[in-house]
TORZA-233246 format. One record per atom (N, C-alpha, C): residue in one letter; x, y, z. Coordinates in steps of 0.1 Angstrom, whole numbers, plus 5000, padded with zeros to 4 digits. Example, Ala and Ser with C-alpha at 12.3 -4.5 7.8 and 13.67 -1.06 7.14 Angstrom:
A513249435078;A512349555078;A513249675078;S512849785071;S513749895071;S512950005079;
This chain:
X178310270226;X177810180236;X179010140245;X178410080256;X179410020265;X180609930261;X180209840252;X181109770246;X182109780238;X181609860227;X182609980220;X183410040230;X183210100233;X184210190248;X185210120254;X184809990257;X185809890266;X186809850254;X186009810242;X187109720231;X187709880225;X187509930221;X188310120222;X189510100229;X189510080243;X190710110256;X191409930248;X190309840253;X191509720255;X192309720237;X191509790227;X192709800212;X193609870214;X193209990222;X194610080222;X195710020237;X195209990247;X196309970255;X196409790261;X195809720250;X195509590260;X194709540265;X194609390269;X194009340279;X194509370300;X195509410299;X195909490309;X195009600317;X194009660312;X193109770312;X191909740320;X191709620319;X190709550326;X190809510342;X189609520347;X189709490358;X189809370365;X189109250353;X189709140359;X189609080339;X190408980337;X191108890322;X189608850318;X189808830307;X188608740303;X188708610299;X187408540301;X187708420307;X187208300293;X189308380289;X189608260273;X190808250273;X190908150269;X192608100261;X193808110276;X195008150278;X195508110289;X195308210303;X194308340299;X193308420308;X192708300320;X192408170315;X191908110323;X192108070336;X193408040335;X194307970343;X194408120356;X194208250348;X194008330362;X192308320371;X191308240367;X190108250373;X190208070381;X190808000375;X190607890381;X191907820391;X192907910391;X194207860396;X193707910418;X193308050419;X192808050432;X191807920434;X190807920430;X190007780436;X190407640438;X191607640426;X192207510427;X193507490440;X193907640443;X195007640454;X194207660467;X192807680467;X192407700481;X191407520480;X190907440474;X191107310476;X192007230482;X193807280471;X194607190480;X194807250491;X194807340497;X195107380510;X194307360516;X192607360516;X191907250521;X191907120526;X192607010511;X192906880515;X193906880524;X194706970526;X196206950529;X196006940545;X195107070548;X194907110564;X194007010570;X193006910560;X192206860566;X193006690567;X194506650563;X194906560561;X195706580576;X196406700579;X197006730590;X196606680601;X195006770600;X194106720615;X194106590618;X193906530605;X193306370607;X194506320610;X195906340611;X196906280611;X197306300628;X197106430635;X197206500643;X196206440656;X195106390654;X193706340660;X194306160657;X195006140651;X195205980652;X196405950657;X197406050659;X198306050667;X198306040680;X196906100688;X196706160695;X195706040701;X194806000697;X194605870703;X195405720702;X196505710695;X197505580692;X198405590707;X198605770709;X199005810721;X198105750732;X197405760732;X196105770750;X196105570748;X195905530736;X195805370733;X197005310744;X198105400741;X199705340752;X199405370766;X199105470765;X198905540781;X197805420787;X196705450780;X196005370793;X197005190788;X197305150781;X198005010786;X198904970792;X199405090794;X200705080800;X200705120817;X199505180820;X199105270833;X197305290833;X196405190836;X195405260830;X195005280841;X195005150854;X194405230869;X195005310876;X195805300875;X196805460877;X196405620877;X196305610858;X195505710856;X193905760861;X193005630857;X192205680862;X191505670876;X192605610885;X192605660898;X192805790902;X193605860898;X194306020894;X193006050889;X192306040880;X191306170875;X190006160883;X189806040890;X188605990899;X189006100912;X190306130917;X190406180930;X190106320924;X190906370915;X191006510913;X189506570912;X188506490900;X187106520901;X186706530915;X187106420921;X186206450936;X186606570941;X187706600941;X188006740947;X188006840943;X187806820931;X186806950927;X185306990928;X184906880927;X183306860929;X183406890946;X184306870955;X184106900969;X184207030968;X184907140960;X185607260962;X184307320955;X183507260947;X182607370937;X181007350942;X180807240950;X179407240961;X180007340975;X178807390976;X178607500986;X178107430999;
């Protein structure tokens, strides 16, 4: 049988012979170590963004206080002049 055949190779040359470990004793730690390293790299990338996105408004919070009609006297004109350039 099929089984015979596999335990045949893996007596004579190992668990090596396989195509992927089986899933006992410190074999394990090869099926569960990928999913547990693409989690942290998950948390890790999704910690970045959120750190990256709150930087990024604490930034705009200064800007407009420090300048806010300023600026959006600046983005009122520029819209207009584009809205003039893109009506026919």
């Amino acid at each position: 049988t099929k089984d015979q055949i596999i335990g045949y190779f893996v007596a004579q040359y190992g668990e090596k012979i396989l195509a992927a470990p089986p899933k006992k004793g410190f074999n394990l730690t090869a099926w569960i170590t990928p999913f547990v390293v693409i989690a942290l790299g998950a948390g890790i990338v999704y910690l970045v963004i959120t750190k990256w996105v709150f930087r990024g408004k604490i930034r705009q919070k200064r800007i407009r206080k420090t300048h806010p009609q300023e600026i959006e006297d600046k983005y009122r004109k520029k819209l207009k002049k584009e809205l003039e350039e893109f009506e026919f």
